[in-house]
N, C-alpha and C positions, 0 to 999 in steps of 0.2 A: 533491521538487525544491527547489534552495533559490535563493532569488534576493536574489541579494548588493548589498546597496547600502553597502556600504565604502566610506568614504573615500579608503584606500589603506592598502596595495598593493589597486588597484581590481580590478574584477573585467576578465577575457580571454577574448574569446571559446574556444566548446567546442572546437572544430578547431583554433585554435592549439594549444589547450592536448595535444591526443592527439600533433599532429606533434610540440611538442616534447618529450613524453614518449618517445615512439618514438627521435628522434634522441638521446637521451640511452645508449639501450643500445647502439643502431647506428645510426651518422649516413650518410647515405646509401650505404649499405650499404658501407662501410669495414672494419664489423669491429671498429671502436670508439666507444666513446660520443665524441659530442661535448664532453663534458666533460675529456676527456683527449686530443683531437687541437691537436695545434702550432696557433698560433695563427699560422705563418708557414706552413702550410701550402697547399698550393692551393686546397682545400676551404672552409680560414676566409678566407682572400683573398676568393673567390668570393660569399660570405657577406655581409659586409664591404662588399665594391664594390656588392652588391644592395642593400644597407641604406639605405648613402647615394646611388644612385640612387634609392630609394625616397622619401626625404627630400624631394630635390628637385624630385624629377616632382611629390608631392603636395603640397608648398607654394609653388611656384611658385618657387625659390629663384633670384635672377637671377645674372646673373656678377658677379666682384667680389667675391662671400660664397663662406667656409669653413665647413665644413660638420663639426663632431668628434662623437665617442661617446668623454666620458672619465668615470672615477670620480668617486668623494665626494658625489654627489648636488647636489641644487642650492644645498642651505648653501656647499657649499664655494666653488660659484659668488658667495657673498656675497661673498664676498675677493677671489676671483679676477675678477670685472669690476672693484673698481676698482684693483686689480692691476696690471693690463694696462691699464686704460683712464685711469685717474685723473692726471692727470702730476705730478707732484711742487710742492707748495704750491698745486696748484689747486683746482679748487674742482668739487662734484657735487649735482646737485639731485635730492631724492628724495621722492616721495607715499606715504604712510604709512596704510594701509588693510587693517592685519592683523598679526600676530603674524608671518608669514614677514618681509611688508615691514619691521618694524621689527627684527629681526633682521640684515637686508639692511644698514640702516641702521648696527646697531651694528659691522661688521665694515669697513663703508667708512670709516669714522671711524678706523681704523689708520693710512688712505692720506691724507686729506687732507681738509678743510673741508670737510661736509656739510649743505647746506641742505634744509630739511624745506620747502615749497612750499605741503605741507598736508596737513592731518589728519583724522581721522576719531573718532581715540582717547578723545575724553570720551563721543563717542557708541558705547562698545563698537562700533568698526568699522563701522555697524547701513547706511552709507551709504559711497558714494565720493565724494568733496569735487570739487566742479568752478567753472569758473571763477580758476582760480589764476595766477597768472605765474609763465613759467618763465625765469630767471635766463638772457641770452643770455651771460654769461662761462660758464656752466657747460661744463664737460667733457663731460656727459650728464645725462639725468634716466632717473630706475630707479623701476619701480612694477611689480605685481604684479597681472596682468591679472584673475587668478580667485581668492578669497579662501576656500579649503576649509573656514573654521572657521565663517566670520558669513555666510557665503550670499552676501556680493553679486561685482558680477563687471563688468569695464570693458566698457559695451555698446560704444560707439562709443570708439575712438582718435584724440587731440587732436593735430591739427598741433603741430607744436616747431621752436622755433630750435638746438636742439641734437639729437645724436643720443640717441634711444629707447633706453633697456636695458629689456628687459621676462623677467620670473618668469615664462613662461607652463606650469608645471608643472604645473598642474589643471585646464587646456585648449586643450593644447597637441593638435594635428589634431580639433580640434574643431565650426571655424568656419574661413571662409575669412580668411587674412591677409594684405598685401600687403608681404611681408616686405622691400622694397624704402625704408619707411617706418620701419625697425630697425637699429639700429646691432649691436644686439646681444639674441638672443633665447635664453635660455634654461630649459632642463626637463627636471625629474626625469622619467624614463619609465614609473615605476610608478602612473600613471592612466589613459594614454586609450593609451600607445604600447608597453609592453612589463612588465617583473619589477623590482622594484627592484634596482638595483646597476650602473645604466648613467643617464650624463646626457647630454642632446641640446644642441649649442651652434651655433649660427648667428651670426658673427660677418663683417660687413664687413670687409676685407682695410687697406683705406686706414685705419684708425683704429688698428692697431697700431704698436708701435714708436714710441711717440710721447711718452711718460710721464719718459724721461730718469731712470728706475731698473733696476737691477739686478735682475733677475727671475729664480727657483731654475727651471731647467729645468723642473722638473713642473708646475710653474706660470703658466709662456709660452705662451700660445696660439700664440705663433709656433710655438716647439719642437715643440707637438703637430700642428700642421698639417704642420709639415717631417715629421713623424713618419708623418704618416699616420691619426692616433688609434693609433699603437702604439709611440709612444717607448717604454712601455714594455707588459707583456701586458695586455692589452683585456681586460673580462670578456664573452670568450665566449657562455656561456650567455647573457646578458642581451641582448647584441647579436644574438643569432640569433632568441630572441624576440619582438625587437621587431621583426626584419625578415620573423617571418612575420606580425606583426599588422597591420603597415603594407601586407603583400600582399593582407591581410585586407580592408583597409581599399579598398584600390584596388580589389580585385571586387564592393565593396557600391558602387562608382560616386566614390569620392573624396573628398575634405573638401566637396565643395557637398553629394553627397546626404546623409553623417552630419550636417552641420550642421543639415537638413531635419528630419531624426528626432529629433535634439535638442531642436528649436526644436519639435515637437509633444511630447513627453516632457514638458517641464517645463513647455509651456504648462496641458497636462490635469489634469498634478499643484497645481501654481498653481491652478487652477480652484477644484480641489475643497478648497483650503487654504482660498480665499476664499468657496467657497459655504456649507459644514461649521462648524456654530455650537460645535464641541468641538475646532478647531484654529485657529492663527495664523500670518501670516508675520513672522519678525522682522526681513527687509532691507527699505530702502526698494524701492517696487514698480519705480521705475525702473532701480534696482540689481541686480535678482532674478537670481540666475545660475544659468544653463541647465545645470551641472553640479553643483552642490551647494545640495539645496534645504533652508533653515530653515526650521521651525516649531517652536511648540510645542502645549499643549496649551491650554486656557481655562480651565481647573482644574487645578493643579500635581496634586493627588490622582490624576489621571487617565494620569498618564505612565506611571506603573508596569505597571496594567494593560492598557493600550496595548500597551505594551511586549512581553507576556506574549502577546498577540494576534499580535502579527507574530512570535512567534516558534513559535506554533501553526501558523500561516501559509504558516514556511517562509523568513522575511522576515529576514533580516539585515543585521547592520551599520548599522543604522536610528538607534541612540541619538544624541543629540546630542553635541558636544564641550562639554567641563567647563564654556568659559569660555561658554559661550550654554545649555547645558541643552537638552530637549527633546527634538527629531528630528532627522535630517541624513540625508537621501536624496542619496546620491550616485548619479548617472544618468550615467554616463561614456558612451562609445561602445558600447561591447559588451553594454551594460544593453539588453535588448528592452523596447517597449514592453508586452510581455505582463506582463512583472514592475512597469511601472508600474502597471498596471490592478490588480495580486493587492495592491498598499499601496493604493489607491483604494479596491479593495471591502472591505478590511480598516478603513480609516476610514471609509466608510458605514455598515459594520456596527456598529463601535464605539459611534457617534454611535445607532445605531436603538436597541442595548442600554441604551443609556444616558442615554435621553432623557424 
């Protein structure tokens, strides 16, 4: 058995994973894979209308909010909030707390004056900057809830005079949100919602139309809400995916009880980072995010064969990113705490060999 702790494309639960293999030869019993039926079909319609009911039943999505599944992942989304959002000579405030966020950053910077509010960056991301003003002429402020690479993760969300654009692609149904609090929420669905090659967007309705530019139809949130999410063809598979994960999701009891699992998952592993005299955590502890946990090791010599142990184990996906080194346990949804427990007893044992 192998228990994947990937950053992304994250791991999916077992039973999604068999339905959608099944539907891919024969989708309910049609006769043909899902991979080749219309995408105007009744069948993907049906699909489609489940998905984003699924959405909204499980984040509480109020009226007023649009609801899309479109391509290009959530980089694209870098451009396209302030695209749509940013209005011409105006101005956008943005929190900088990661390699996604500052990217976010470079793309808005197309659209119009972007203020940085605040940073994290001489301190390798290691923390989230709080205490900061946020600029009330701004358009919005854009930050990036959960930080994939440096471990940390926005516990609490700060009142604003402006409206929230928030990245929430690496934990996004993770935790409960009161998406009423969001101008604009967006996420890649290749961690806690579905396969990559589908982005999830939550967008307030009053804030569009407001920019006084010219916007390429594939790039008008209006366009694709008139559309349906199918201006033009959807990707399918990914969308079907994700609407069985989120079915997935709703029979384990909904975003309150994953966010219970979570909240014990990474409190246990935390535990034993800070008990274990042969590992460390590199975010601040108030920062520590419930789905991607850093450490590293107390002896650089020791990562390798670390290493080599989780992968006797069965343990994958465990290595750290370049720009941090070390370890990076990714605990998404679908992660059992069983597989926390098998990198626990694998760092107990490490530390007893080695001590």
């Amino acid at each position: 058995m192998k228990h994947n702790f990937g950053a992304g494309p994250g791991i999916l639960p077992h039973e999604v994973l068999k339905q959608a293999a099944a539907a891919v030869v024969d989708f309910n019993g049609t006769g043909l894979s899902l991979l080749e039926i219309s995408h105007r079909s009744p069948e993907f319609e049906a699909v489609l209308a489940e998905a984003l009911k699924l959405v909204k039943e499980l984040f509480s999505v109020p009226d007023g909010y649009s609801i899309l599944f479109l391509q290009g992942g959530a980089s694209t989304q870098f451009a396209l909030a302030p695209y749509n959002l940013l209005p011409e000579g105006g101005k956008a405030a943005y929190l900088e707390t990661g390699v996604w966020a500052s990217k976010a950053i470079k793309e808005a910077k197309f659209f119009g004056d972007v203020q940085i509010v605040a940073s994290s960056k001489e301190s390798n991301f290691t923390f989230i900057p709080k205490d900061f003003e946020i600029p009330a002429d701004a358009a919005y402020l854009h930050f990036t809830s959960n930080n994939t690479i440096y471990g940390t993760q926005v516990q609490k969300f700060f009142p604003s005079p402006v409206p929230l654009v928030c990245d929430m692609s690496s934990d996004i149904f993770s935790r409960k949100v009161n998406v009423a609090d969001f101008g604009l929420i967006y996420a890649g669905a290749q961690k806690n919602m579905g396969p990559a090659g589908v982005t999830l967007v939550i967008v307030k309705d009053e804030l569009l139309g407001k920019t006084n530019r010219k916007i390429p139809s594939m790039f008008n949130y209006q366009t694709q809400i008139d559309g349906g999410s199918m201006y033009n063809t959807p990707p399918v598979f990914a969308i079907y995916v994700s609407m069985l994960t989120l079915n997935w999701l709703k029979a384990k009891g909904g975003v309150e009880a994953i966010e219970k699992e979570n909240a014990t998952k990474a409190r246990v592993l935390y535990e034993e980072i800070d008990r274990n005299p042969f590992f460390k955590g590199v975010a601040a502890t108030e920062d520590r995010s419930h789905m991607n946990v850093c450490f590293v090791a107390e002896n650089p010599d020791h990562q390798k064969p670390f290493l080599q142990l989780c992968d006797e184990k069965g343990i994958v996906g465990i290595k750290g990113h370049r720009s941090v080194g070390g370890f990076r346990a990714s605990i998404y949804n679908a992660l059992s705490i069983n597989s926390v427990y098998v990198l626990i007893d694998a760092m107990r044992e490490f530390a007893e060999k080695n001590k």
